[in-house]
DRENLO-886116 format. One line per field, with one value per residue (C-alpha): residue number from 0; x, y, z. Coordinates in steps of 0.2 Angstrom, whole numbers. Layout:
# residues N
num	NUM  ... .
u	X  ... .
v	Y  ... .
w	Z  ... .
//
This chain:
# residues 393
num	0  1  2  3  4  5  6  7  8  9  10  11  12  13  14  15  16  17  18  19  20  21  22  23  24  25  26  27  28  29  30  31  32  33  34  35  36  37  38  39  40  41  42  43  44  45  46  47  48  49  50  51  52  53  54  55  56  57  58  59  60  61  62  63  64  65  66  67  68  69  70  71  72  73  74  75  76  77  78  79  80  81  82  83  84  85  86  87  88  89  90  91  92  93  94  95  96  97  98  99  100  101  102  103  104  105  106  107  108  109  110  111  112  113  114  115  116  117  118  119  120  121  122  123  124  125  126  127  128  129  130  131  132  133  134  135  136  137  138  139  140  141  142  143  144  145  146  147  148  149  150  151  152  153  154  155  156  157  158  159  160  161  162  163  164  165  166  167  168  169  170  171  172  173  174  175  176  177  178  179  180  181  182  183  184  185  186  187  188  189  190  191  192  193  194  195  196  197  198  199  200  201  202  203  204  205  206  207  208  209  210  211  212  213  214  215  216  217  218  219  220  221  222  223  224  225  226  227  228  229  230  231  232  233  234  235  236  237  238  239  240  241  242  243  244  245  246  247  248  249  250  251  252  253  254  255  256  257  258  259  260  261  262  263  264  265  266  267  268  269  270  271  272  273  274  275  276  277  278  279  280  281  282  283  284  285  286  287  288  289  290  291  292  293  294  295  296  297  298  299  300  301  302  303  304  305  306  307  308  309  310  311  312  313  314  315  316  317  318  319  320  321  322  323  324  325  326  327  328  329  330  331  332  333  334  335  336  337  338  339  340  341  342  343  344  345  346  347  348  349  350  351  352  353  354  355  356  357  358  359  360  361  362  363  364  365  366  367  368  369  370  371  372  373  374  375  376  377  378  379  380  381  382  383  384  385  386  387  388  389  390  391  392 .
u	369  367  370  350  345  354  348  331  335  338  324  312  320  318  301  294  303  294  278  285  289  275  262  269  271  254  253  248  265  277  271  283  297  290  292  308  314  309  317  333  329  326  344  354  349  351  369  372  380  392  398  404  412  422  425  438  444  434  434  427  413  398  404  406  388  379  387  380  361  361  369  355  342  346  347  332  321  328  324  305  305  311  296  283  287  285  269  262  267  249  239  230  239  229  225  230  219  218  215  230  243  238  239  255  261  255  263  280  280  277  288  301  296  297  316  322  317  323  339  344  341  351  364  359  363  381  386  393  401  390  381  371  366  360  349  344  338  330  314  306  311  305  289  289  293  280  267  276  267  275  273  283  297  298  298  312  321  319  325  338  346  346  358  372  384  379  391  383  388  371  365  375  377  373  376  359  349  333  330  314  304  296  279  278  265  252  253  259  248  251  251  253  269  275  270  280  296  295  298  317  322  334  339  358  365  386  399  413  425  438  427  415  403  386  381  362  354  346  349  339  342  347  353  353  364  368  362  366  369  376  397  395  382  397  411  421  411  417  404  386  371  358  341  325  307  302  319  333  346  363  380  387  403  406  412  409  416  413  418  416  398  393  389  394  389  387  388  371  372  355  342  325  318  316  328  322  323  329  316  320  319  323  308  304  304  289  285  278  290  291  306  308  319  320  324  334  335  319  303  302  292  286  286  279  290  295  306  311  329  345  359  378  377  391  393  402  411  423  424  430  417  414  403  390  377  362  344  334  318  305  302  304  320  325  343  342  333  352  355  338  326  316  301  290  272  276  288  304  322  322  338  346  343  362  357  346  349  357  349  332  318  309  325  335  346  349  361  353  353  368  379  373  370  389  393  376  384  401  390  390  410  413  415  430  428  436  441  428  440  440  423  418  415 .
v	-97  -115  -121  -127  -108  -99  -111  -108  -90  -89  -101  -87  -72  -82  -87  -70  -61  -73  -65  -49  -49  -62  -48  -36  -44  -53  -71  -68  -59  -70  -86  -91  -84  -97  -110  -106  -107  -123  -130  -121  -127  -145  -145  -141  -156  -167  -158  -157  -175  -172  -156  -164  -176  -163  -155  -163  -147  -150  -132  -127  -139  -126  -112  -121  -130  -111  -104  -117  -119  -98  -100  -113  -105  -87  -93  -102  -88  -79  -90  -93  -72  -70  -84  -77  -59  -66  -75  -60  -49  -42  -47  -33  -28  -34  -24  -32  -36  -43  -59  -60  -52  -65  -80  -71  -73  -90  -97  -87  -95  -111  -113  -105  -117  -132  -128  -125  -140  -150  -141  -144  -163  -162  -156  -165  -180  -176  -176  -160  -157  -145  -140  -156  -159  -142  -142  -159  -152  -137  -136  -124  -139  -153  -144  -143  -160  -168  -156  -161  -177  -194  -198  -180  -186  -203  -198  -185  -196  -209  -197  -189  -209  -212  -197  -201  -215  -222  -236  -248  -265  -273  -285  -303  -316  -332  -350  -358  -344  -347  -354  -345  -328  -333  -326  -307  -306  -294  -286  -288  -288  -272  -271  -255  -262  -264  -244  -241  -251  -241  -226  -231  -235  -221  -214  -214  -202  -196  -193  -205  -192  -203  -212  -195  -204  -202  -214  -216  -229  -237  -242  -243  -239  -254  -247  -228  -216  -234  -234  -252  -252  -262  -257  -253  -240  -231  -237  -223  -209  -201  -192  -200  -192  -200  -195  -203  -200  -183  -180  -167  -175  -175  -182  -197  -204  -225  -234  -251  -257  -274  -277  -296  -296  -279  -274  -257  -246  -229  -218  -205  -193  -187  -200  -200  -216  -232  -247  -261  -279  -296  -308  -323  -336  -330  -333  -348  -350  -346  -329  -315  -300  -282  -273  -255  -242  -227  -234  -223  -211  -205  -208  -222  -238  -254  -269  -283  -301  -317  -327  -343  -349  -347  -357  -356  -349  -347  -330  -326  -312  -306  -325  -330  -340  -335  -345  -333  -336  -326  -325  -329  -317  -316  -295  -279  -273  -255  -248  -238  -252  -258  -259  -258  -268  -285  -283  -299  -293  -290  -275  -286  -287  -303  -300  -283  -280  -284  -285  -294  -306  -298  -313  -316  -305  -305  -315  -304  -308  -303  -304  -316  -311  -325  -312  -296  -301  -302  -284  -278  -288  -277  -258  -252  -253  -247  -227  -221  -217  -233  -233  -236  -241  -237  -234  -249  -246 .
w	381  375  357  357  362  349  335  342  341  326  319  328  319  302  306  310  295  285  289  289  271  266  274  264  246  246  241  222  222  230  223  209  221  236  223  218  236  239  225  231  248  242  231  246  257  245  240  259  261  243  252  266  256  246  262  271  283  297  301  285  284  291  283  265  271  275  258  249  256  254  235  230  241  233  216  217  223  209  197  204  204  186  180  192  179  165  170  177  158  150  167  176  193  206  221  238  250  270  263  252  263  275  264  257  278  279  264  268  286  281  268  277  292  282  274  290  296  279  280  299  297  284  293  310  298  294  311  316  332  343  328  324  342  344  328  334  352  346  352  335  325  336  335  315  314  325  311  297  290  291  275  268  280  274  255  257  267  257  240  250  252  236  230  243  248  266  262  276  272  278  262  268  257  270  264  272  268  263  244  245  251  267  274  282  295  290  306  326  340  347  368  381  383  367  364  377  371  356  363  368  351  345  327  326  313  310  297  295  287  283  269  266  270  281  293  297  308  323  341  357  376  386  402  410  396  386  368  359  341  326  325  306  310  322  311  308  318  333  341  336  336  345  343  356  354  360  368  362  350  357  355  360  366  361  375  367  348  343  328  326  334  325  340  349  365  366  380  381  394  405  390  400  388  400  396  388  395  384  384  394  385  369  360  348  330  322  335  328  333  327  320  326  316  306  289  278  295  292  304  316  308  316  304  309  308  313  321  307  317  325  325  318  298  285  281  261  262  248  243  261  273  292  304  315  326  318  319  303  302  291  288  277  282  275  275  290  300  306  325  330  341  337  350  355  359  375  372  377  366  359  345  335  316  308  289  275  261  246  236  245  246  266  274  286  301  318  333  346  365  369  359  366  384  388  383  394  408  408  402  417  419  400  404  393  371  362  344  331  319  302  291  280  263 .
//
């Protein structure tokens, strides 16, 4: 039996116990314990990324992960129980009806529902080996998700990144940057096409256990099984997991580490989402492109943007100057937006998000096509798990 099936598995055992006992204790009942569950719930995915990091035994990373969502969970629910007594002192018991008990069975399978799907990606975004690709292919989940709103998986996504370390080094301190924040587009043309491109950009997600720190961003598919990313997205990961639109999660091998491009390959077995072409030409300045990604590895976005230059720019880092091609863009980047598209209307590659100012607001950079076009030319030969050196900090 598959990874995928047994998660699944278990998710349905979870989800029908909920009703069980929801049917039974009513909604008036099991209110203030709900509540405390959440909270439980919501303490263990933002703890989730600190456990890893105080976890350096590989072997002993789910179990010390399981202990600690059932501890918080546990104590939690308690807690909600204990206040949900005391609220109830001196009121008059109230008899249970049909209506309760089924509100009581809606309200446990939901809430149970939405944990387990706020708990699997958090573990989906550590980057566990068989573990992280099954929660990430598991079809219960999937389904949660697409009902969960957008906006509730941005938010706690968004919180989530702001209690842990990524440590991906994408602000750049450029010498010709611009001395001022240029115009956003309000919006990109959307076209079929450009729908469709949009459906081959991938969210990237691993642990770099050498640093204990989590790894979370973009790519896109460029050729059958071949993901492009940034290298300081798969700096120190060994087995990413790669995530397309409406497909299973799985894990994947890099074939490809660039370090002085930022550009790396990974190897994703049996992908169904259509590779994307480069736009030939690359476009001029002054095109209005969109940036695809899942910024802080929560759901996809398309920002609108546009193209200001590209040429040869000086690059500060730690006090030391470095001369890259790069394209300037005008657009919102988020931390999570690295290694991902820049689409021109017409749903064609026309550079990869590499990083934003650290000093002005709206600029951000990308890799041009003259730099990535050489390692598509040699994919096809690239079959055998490189190095991904160490992870940047």
């Amino acid at each position: 039996m598959s990874p995928q099936l047994i998660v699944d598995g278990i998710l349905l055992v979870i989800l029908l116990g909920a009703v069980f006992t929801g049917w039974r204790a009513g909604l008036l009942r099991s209110a203030a314990g709900l509540l405390g569950f959440v909270a439980g719930g919501i303490a263990a995915y933002l703890l989730f990324p600190w456990v890893t990091q105080f976890t350096p035994s590989p072997q002993w990373r789910v179990p010390t992960l399981i202990i600690t969502a059932i501890i918080l969970i546990g104590v939690g629910s308690l807690v909600g129980r204990w206040l949900g007594r005391i609220l109830r002192r001196g009121a008059s018991v109230v008899m249970l009806g049909g209506i309760d008990r089924l509100l009581g069975a809606a309200g446990r399978v939901s809430v149970a529902a939405a944990l387990s799907s706020l708990l699997a990606s958090g573990i989906t975004a550590v980057g566990i080996p068989v573990l992280s690709p099954a929660l990430a292919s598991s079809v219960i989940l999937r389904t949660i998700g697409e009902l969960t709103p957008a906006a509730a998986k941005t938010w706690l996504a968004q919180l989530r990144s702001t209690t842990v370390d990524t440590t991906i080094p994408w602000l750049l301190t450029v010498i010709e940057a611009p001395t001022a924040p240029p115009d956003v587009p309000a919006e990109i043309r959307s076209s079929p096409a450009l729908a469709r491109a949009t459906d081959s950009v991938v969210r990237i997600t691993g642990a770099a256990y050498e640093c204990g720190v989590n790894m979370s961003g973009s790519g896109f598919v460029i050729g059958p099984g071949r993901v492009v990313t940034n290298a300081h997205v798969v700096a120190g990961v060994t087995a990413p997991v790669v995530e397309p639109p409406g497909e299973a999660g799985r894990s994947g091998r890099v074939v490809a580490f660039d370090a002085a491009n930022d550009l790396a390959l990974i190897d994703v077995p049996d992908l169904r989402a259509a590779p994307l072409t480069l736009a030939a030409p690359q476009p001029p300045s002054n095109t209005t492109v969109a940036v695809v990604g899942y910024p802080f590895g929560g759901p996809r976005t398309i920002e609108p943007g546009r193209l200001l230059a590209e040429g040869e720019l000086t690059i500060n880092n730690n006090g030391t100057g470095s001369r890259q091609n790069l394209i300037t863009l005008a657009a919102n980047l988020l931390q999570g937006n690295s290694g991902g598209p820049i689409l021109t209307s017409t749903g064609e590659v026309a550079g990869v998000v590499f990083a934003k100012s650290d000093s002005v607001p709206h600029v951000a950079y990308a890799i041009p096509l003259t730099t990535l076009k050489p390692l598509l030319d040699r994919s096809a030969s690239l079959t055998q798990p490189v190095s991904t050196g160490a992870c940047r900090r």
